[in-house]
N, CA, C and O atoms as a MOPAC input file, in Angstrom:
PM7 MOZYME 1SCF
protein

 N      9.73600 1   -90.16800 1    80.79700 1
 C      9.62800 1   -88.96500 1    81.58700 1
 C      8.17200 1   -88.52200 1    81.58200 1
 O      7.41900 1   -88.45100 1    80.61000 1
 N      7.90000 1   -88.21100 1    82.97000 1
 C      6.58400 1   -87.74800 1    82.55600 1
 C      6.25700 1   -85.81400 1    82.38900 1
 O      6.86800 1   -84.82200 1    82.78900 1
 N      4.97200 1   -86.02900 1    81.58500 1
 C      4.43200 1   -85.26800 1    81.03400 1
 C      4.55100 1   -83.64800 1    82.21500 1
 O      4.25300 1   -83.58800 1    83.40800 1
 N      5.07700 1   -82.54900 1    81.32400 1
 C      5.10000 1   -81.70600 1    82.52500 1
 C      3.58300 1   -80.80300 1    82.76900 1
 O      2.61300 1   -80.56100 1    82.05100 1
 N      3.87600 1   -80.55200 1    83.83200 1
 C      2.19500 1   -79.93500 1    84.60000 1
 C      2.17000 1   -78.79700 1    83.97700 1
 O      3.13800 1   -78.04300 1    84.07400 1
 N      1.10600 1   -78.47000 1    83.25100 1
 C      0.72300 1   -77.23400 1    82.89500 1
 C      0.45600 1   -75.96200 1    84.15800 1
 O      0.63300 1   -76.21700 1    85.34900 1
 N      0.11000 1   -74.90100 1    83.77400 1
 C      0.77400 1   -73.47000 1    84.67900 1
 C     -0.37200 1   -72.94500 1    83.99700 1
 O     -0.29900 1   -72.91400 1    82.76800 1
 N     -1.44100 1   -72.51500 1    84.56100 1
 C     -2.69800 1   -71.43000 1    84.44100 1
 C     -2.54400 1   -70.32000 1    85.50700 1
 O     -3.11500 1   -70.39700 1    86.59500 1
 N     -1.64400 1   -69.14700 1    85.10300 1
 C     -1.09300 1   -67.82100 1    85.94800 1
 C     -1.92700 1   -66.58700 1    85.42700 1
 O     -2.44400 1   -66.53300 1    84.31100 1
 N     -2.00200 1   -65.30500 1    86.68500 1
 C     -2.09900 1   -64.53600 1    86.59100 1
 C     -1.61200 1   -63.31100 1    87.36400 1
 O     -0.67900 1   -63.68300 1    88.07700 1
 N     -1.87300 1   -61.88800 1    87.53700 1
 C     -1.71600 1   -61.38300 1    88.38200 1
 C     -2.37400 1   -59.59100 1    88.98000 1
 O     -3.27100 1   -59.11000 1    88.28700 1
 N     -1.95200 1   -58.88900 1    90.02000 1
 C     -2.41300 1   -58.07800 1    90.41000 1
 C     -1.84800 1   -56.71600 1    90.56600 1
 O     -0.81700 1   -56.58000 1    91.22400 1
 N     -2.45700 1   -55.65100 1    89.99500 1
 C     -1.39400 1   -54.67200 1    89.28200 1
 C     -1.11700 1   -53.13600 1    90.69300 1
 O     -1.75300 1   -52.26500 1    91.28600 1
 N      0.02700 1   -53.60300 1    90.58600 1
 C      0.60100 1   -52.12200 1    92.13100 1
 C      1.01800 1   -51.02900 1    91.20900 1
 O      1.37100 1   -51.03000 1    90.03000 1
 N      0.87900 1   -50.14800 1    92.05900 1
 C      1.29600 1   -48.83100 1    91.11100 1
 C      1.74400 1   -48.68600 1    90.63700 1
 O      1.41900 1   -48.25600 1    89.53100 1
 N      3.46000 1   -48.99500 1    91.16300 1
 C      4.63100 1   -49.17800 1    90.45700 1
 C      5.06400 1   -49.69100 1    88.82700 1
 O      5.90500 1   -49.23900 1    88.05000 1
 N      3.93400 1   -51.02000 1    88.68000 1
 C      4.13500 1   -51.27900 1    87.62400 1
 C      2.80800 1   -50.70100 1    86.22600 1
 O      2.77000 1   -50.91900 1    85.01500 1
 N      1.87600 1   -49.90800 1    87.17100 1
 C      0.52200 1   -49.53100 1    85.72200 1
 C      1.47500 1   -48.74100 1    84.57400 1
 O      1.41800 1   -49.36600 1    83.51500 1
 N      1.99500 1   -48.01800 1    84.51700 1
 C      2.57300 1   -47.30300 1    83.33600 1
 C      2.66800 1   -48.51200 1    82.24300 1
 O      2.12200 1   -48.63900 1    81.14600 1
 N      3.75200 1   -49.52100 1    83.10500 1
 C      4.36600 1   -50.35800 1    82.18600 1
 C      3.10900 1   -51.41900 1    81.36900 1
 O      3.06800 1   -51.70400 1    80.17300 1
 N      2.34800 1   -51.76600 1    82.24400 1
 C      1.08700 1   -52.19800 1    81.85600 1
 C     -0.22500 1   -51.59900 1    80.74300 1
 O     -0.87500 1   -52.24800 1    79.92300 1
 N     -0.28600 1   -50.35900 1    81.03400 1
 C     -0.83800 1   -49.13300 1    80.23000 1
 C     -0.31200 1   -50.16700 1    78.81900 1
 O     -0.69000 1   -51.13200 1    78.15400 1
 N      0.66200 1   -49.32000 1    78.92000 1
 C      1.31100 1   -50.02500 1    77.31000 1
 C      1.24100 1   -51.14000 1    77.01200 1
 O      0.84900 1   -51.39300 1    75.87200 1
 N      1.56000 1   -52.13300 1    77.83500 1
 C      1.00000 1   -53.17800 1    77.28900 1
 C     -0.07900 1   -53.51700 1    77.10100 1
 O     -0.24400 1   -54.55000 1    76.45100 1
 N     -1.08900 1   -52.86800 1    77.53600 1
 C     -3.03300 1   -52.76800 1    77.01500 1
 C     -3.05900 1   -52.76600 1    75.58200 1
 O     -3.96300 1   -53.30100 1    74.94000 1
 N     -2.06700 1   -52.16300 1    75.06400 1
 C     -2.13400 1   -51.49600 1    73.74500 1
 C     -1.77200 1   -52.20300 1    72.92200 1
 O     -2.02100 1   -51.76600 1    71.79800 1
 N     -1.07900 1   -53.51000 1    72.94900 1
 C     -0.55500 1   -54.29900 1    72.07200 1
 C     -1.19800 1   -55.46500 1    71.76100 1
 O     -1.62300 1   -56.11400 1    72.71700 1
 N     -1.35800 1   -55.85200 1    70.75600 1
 C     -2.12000 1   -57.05100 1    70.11400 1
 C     -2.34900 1   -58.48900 1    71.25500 1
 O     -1.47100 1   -58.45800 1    72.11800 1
 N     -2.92500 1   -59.20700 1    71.35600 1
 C     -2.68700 1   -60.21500 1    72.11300 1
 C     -1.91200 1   -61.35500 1    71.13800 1
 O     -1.25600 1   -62.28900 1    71.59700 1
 N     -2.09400 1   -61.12200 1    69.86500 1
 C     -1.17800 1   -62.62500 1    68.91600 1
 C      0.09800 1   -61.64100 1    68.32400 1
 O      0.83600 1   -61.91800 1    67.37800 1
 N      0.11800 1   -60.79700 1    68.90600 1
 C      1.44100 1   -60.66700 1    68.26200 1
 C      2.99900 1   -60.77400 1    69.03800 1
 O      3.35500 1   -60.45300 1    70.17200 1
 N      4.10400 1   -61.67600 1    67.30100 1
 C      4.38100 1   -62.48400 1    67.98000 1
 C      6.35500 1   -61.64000 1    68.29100 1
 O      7.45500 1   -62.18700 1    68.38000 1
 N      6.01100 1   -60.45900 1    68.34600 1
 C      6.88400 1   -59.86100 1    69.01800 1
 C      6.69100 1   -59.36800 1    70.43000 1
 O      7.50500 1   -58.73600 1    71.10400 1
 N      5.50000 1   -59.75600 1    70.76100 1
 C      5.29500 1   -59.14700 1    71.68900 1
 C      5.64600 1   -61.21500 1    72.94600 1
 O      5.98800 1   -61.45200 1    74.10500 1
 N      5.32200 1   -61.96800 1    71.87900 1
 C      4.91100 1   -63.33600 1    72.68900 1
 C      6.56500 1   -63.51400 1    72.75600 1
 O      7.09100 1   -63.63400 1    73.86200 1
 N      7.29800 1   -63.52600 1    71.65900 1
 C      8.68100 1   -63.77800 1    71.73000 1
 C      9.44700 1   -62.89300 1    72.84300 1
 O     10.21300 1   -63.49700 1    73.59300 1
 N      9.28900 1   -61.50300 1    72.99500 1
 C     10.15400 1   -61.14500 1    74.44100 1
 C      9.39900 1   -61.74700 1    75.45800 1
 O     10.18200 1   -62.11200 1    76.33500 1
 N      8.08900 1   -62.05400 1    75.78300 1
 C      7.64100 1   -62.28900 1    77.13000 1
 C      8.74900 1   -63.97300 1    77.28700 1
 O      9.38900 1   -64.40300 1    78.24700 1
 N      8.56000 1   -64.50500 1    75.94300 1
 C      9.48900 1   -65.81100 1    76.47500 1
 C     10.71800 1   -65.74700 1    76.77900 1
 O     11.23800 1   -66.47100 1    77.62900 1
 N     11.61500 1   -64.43400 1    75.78600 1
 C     12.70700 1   -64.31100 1    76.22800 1
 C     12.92600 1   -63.64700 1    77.62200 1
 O     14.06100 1   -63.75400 1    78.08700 1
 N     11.94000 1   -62.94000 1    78.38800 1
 C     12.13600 1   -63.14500 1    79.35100 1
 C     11.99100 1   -64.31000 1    80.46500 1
 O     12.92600 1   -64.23700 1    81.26200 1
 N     11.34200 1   -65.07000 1    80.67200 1
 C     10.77800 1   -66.05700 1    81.14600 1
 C     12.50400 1   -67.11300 1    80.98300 1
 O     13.06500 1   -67.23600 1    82.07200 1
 N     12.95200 1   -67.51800 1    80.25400 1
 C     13.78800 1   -68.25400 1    79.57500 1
 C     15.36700 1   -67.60800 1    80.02700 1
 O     16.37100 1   -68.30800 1    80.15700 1
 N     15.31200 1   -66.14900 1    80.22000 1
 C     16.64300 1   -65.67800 1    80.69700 1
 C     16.66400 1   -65.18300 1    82.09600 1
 O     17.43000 1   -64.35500 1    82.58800 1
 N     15.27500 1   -66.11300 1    82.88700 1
 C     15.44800 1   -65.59700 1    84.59600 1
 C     14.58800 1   -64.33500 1    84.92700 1
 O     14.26700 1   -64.20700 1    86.10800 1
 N     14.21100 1   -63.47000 1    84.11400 1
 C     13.92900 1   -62.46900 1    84.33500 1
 C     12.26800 1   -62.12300 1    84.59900 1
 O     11.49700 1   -61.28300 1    84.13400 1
 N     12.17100 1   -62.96300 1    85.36000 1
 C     10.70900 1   -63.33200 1    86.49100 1
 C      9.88200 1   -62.13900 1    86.83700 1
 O      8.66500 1   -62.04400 1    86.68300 1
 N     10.69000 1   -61.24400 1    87.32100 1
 C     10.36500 1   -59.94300 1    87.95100 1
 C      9.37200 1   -59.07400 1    86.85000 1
 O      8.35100 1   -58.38700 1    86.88700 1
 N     10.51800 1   -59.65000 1    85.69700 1
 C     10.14600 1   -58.17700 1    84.51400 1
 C      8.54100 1   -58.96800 1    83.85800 1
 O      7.51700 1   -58.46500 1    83.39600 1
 N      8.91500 1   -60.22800 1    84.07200 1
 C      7.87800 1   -61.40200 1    83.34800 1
 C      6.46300 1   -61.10100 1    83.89900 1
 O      5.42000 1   -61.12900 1    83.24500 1
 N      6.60500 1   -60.80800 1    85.21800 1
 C      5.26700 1   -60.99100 1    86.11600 1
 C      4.41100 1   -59.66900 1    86.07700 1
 O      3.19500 1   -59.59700 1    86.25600 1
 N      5.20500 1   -58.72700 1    85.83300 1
 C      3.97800 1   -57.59000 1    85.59500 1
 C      3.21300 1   -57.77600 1    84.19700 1
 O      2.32300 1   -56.97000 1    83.92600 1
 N      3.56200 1   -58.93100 1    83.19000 1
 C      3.10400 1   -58.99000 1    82.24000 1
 C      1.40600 1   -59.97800 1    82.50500 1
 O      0.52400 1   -60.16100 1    81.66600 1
 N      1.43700 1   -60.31800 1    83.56000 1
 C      0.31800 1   -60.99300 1    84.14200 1
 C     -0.83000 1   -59.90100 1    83.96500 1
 O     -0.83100 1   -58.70900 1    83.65800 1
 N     -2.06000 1   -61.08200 1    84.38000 1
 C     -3.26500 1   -60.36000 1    84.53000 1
 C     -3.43100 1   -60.35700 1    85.79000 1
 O     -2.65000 1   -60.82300 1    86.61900 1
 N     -4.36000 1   -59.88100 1    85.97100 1
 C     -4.34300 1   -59.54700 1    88.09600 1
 C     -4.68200 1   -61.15200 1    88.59700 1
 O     -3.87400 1   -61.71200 1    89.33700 1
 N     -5.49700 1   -61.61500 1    88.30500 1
 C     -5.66300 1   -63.31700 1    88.81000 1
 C     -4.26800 1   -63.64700 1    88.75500 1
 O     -3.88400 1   -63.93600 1    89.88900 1
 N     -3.22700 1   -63.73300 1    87.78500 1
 C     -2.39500 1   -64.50400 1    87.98600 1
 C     -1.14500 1   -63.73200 1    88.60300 1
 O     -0.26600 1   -64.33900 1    89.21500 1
 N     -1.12400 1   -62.51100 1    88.42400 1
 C     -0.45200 1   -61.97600 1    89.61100 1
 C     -0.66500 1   -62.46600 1    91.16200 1
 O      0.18400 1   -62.56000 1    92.04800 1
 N     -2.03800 1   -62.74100 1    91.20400 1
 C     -2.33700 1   -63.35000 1    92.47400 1
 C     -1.95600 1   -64.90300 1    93.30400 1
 O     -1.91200 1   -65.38800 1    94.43500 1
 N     -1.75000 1   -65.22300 1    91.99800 1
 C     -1.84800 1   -66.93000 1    92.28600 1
 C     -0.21500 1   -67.45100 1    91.92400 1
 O      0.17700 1   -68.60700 1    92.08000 1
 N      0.51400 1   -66.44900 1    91.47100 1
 C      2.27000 1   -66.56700 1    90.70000 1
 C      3.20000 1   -65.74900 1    91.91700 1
 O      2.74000 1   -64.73300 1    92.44000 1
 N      4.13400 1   -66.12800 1    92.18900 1
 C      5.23600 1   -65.19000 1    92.41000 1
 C      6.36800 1   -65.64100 1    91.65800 1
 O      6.44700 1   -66.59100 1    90.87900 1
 N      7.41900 1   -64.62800 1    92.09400 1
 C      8.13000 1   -64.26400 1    90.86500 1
 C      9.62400 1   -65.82600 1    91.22400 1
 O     10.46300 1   -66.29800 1    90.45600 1
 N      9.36900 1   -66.08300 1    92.41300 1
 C     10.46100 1   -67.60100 1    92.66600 1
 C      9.93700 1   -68.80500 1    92.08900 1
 O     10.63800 1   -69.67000 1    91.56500 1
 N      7.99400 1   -68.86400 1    92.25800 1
 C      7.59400 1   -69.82100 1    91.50300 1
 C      7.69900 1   -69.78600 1    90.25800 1
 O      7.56200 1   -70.89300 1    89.73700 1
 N      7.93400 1   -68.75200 1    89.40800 1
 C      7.99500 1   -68.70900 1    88.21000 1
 C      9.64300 1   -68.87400 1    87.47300 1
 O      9.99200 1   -68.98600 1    86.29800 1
 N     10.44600 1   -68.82700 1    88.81400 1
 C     11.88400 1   -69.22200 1    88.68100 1
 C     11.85400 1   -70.63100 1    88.60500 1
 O     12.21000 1   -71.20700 1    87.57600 1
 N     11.37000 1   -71.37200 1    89.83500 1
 C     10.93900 1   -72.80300 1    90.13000 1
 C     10.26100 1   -73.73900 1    88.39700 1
 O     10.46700 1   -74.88100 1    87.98800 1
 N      9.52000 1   -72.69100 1    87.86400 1
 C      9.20200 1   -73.49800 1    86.62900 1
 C     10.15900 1   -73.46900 1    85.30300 1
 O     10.12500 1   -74.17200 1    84.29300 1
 N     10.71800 1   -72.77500 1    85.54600 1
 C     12.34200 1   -72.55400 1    84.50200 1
 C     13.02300 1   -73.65200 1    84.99800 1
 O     13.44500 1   -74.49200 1    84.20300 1
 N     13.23800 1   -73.80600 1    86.47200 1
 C     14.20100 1   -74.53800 1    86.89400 1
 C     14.07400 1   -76.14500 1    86.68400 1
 O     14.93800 1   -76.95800 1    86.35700 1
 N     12.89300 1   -76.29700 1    86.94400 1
 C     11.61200 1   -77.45000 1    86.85700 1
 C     12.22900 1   -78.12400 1    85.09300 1
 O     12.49000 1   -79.25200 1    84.67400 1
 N     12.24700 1   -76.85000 1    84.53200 1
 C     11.87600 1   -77.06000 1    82.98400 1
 C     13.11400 1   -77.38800 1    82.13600 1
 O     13.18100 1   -78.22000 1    81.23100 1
 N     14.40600 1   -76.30600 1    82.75200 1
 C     15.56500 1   -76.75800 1    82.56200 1
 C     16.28900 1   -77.97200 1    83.08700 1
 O     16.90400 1   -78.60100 1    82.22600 1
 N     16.33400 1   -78.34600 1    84.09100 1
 C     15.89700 1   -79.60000 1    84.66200 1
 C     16.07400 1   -80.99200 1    84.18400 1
 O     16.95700 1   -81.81600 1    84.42100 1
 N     14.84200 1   -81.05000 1    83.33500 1
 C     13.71800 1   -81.92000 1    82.89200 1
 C     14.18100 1   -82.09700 1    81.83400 1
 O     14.73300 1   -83.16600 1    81.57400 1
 N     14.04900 1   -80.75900 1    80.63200 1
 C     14.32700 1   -81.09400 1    79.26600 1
 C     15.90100 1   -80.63300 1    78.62800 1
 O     16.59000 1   -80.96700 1    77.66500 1
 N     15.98600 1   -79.89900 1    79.49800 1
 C     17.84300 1   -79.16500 1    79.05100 1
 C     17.32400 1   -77.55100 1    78.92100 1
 O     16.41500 1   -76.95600 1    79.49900 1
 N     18.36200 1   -77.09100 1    77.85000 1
 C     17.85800 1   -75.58000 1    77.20600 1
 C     17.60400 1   -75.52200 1    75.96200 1
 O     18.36500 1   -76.14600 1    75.22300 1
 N     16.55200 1   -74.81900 1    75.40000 1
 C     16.03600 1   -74.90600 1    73.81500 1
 C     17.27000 1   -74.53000 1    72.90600 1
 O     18.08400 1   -73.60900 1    72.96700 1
 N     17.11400 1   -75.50700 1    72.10500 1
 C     18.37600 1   -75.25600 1    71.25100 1
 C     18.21900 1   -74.80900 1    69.80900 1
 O     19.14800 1   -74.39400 1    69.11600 1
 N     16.70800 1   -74.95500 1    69.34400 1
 C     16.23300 1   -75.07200 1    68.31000 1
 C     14.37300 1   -74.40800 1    68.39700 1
 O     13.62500 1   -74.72500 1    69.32300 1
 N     14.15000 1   -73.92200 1    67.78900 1
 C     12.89800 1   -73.49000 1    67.66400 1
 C     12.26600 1   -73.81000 1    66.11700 1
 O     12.42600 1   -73.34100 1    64.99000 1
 N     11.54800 1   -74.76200 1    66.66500 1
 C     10.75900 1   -75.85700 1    65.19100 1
 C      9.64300 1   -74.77400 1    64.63500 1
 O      9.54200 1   -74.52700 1    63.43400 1
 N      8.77400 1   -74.12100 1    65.69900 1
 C      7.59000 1   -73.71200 1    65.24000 1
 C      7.04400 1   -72.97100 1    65.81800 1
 O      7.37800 1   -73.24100 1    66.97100 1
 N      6.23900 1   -71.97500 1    65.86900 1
 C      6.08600 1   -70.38200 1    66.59500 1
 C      4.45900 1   -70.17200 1    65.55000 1
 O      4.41100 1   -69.97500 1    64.33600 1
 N      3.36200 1   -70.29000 1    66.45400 1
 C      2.15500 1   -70.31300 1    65.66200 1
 C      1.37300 1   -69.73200 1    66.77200 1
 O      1.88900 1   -69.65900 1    67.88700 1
 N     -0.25100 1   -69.16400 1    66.48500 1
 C     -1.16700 1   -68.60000 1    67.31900 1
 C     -2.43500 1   -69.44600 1    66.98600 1
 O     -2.92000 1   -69.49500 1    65.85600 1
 N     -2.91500 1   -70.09000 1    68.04400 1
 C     -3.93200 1   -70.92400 1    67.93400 1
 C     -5.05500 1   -70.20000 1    69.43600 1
 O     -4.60000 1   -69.42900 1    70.28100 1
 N     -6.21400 1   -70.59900 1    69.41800 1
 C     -7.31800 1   -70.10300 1    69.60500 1
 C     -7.49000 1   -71.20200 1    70.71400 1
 O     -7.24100 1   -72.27200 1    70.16000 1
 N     -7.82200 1   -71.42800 1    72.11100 1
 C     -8.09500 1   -72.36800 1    73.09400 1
 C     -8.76800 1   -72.20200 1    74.02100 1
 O     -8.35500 1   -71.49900 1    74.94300 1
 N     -9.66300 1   -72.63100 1    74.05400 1
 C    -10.75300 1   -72.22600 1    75.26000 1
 C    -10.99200 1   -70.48200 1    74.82800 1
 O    -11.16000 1   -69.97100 1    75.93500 1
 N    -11.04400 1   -69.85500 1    74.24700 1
 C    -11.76400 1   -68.69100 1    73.36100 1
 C    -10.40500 1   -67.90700 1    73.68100 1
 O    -10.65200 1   -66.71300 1    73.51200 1
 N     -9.11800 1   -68.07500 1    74.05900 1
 C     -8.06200 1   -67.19900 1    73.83200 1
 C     -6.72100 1   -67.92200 1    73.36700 1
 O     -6.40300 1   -69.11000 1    73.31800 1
 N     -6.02800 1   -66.68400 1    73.03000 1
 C     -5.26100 1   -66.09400 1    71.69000 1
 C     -3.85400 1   -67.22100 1    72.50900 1
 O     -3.34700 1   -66.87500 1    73.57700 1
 N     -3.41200 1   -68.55200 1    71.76200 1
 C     -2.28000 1   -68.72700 1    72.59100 1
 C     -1.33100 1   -68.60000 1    71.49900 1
 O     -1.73100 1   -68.53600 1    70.33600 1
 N      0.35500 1   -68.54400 1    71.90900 1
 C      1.31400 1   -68.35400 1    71.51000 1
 C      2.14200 1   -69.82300 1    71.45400 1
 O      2.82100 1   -70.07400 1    72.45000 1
 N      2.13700 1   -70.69200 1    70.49200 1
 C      2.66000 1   -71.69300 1    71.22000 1
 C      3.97400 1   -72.01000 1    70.15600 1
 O      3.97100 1   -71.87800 1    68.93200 1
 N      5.09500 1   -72.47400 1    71.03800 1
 C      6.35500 1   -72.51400 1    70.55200 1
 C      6.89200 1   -73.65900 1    70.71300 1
 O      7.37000 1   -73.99900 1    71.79500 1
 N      6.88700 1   -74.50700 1    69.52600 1
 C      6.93400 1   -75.80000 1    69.77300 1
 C      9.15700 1   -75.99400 1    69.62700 1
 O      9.44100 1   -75.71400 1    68.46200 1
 N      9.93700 1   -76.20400 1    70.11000 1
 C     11.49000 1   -76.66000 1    70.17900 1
 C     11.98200 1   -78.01100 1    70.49900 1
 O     11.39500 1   -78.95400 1    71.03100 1
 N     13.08100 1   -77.91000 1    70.09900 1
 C     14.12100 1   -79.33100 1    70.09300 1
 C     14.76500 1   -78.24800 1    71.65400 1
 O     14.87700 1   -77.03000 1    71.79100 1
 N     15.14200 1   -79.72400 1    72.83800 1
 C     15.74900 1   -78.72200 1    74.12400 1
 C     16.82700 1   -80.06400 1    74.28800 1
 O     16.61200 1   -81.13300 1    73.71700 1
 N     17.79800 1   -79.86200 1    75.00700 1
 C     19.38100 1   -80.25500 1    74.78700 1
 C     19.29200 1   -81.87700 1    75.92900 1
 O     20.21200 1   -82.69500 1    75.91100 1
 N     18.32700 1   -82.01600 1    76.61600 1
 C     18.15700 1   -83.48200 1    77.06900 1
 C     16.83500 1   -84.13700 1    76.85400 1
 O     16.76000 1   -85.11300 1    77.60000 1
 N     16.05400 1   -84.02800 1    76.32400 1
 C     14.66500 1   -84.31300 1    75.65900 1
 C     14.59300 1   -84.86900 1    74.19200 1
 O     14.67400 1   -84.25200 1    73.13000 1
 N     14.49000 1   -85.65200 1    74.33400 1
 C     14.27200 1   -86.09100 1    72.70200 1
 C     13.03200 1   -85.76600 1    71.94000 1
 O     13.11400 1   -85.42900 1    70.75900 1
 N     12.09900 1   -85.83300 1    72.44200 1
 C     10.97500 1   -85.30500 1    71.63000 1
 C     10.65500 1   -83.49400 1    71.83600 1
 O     11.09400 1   -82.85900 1    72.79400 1
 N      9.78100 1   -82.86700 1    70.67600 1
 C     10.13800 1   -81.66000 1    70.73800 1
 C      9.17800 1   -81.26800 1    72.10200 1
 O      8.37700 1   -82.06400 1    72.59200 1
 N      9.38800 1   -80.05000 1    72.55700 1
 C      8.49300 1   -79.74100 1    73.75500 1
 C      7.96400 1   -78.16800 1    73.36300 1
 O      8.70200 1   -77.20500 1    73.15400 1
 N      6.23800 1   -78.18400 1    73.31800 1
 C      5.64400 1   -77.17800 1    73.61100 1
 C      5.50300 1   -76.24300 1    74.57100 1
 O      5.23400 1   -76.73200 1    75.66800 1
 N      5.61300 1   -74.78700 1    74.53500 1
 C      5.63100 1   -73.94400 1    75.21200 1
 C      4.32000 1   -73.02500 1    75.13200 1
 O      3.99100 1   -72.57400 1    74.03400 1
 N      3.62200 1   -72.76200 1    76.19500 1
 C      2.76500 1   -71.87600 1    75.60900 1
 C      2.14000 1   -70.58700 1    76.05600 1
 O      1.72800 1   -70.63300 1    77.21600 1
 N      2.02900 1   -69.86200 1    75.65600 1
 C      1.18700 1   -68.44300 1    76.27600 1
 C     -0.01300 1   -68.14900 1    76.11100 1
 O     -0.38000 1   -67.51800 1    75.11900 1
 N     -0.77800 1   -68.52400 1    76.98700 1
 C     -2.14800 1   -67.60800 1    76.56800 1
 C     -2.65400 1   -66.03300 1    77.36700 1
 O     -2.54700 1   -65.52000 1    78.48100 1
 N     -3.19200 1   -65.71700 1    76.15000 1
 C     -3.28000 1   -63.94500 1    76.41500 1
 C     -4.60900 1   -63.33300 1    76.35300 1
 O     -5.38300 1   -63.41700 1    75.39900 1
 N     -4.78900 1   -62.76500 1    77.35600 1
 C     -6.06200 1   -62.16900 1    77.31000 1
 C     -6.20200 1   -60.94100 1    76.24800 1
 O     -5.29100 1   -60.61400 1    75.48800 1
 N     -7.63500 1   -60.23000 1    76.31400 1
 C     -7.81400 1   -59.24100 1    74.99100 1
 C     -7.01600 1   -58.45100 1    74.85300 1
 O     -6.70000 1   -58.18700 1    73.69300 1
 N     -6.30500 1   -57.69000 1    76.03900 1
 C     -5.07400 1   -56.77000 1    75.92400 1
 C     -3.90500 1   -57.19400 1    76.28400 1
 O     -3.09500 1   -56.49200 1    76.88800 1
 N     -3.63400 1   -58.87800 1    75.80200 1
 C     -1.88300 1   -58.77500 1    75.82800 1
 C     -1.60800 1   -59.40200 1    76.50400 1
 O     -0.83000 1   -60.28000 1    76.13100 1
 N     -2.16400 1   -59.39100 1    78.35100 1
 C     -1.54700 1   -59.66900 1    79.01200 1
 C     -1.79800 1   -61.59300 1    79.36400 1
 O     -2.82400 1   -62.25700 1    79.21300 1
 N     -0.72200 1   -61.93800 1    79.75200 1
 C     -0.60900 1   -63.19500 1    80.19000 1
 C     -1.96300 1   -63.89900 1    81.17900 1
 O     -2.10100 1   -63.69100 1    82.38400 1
 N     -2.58200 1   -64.48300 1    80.59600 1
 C     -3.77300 1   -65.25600 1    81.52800 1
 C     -3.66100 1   -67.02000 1    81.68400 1
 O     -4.45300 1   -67.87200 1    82.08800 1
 N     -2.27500 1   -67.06900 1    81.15200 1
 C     -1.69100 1   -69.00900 1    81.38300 1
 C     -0.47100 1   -69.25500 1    81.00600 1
 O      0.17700 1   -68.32900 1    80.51900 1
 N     -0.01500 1   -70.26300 1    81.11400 1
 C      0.92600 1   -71.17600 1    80.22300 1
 C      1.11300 1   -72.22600 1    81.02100 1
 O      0.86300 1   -72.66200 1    82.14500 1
 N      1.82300 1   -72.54600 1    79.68200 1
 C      1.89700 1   -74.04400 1    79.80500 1
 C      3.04600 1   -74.56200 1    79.02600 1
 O      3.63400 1   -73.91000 1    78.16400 1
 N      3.37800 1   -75.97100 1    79.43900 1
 C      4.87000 1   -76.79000 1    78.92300 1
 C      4.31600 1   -78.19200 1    79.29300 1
 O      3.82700 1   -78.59000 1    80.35000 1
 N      4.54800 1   -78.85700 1    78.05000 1
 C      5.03600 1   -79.98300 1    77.80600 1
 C      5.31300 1   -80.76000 1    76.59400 1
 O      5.44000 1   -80.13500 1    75.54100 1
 N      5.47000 1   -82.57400 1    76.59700 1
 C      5.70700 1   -82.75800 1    75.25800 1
 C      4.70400 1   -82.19500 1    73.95000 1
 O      3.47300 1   -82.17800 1    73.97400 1
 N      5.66800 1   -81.70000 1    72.70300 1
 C      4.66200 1   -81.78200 1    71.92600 1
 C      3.41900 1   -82.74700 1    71.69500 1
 O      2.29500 1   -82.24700 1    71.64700 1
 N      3.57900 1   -83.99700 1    71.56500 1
 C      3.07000 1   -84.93300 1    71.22700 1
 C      1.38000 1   -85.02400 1    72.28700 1
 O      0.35400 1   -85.69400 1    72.17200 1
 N      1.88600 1   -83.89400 1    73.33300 1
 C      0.26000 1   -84.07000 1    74.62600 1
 C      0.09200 1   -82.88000 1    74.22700 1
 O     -0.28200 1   -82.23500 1    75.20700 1
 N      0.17900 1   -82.05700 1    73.09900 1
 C     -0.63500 1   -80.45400 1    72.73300 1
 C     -1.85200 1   -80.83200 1    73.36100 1
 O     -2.24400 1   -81.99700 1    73.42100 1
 N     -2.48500 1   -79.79500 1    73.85500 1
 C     -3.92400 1   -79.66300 1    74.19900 1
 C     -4.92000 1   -79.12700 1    72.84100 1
 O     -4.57300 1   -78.61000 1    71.77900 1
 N     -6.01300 1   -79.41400 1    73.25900 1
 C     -6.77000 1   -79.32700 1    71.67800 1
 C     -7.16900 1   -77.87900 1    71.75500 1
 O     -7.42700 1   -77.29000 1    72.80500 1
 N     -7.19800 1   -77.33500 1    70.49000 1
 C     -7.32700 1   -75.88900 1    70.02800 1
 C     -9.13400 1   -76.03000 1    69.64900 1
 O     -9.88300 1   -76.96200 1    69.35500 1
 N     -9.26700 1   -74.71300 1    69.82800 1
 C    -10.82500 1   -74.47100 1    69.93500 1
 C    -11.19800 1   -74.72700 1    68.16000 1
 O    -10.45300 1   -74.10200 1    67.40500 1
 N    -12.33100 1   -75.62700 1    67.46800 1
 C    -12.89100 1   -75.40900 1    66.39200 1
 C    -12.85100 1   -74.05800 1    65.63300 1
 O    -13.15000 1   -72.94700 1    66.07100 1
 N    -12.39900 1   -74.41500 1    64.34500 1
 C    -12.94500 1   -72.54700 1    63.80700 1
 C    -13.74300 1   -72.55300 1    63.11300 1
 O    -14.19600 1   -71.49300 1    62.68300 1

């Protein structure tokens, strides 16, 4: 199977959603309650709620079906995560990622998930594929 295409997203903030954003300014970018609901949303369909978590670039360049399309893509491909091996914050290209490495229900090898977050929180990438093609983490 081949290797799945990585996802460098962002997005652009309407009125409607600044409150909700406000607050999220305020929250750590590695923290991993904050990385664990953005996946549990992402993972239970919930695109809509997912996408105001963007930065304005990737608000721009994401909508909320393409971001269905990569669930679908993903479920698909590997099954549904059944198992969560590993949940760590590594440093890549100078930001904070979230990466969640799982066992998923038609994939045999484990598959990486990942978030990267700009200084306040918000979503400035991700990415999926096999563990085994991690991308390299910045020197410390």
């Amino acid at each position: 199977m081949r290797p799945f295409t990585a996802l460098a997203v962002a997005a652009v903030l309407g009125s409607a959603v600044a409150p909700a954003l406000a607050a999220q300014a305020a929250m750590p970018a590695d923290s991993l309650a904050h990385a664990r609901h953005l996946t549990d949303l992402f993972f239970s369909g919930k695109q809509d709620s997912l996408l105001v978590h963007f930065d304005a670039e990737g608000r721009g360049q994401i909508s909320v079906a393409e971001l269905q399309d990569r669930l679908e893509e993903l479920a698909g491909r590997a099954g549904l995560e059944s198992e969560v091996l590993e949940e760590k914050f590594v440093k890549r290209n100078g930001l904070t990622q979230y990466w969640r490495t799982g066992k998923y229900t038609m994939y045999e090898e484990p598959i990486l998930f990942r978030w990267a977050f700009n200084k306040q929180g918000q979503i400035a990438g991700m990415g999926v594929g096999p563990a085994s093609q991690a991308p390299p983490i910045d020197p410390e």
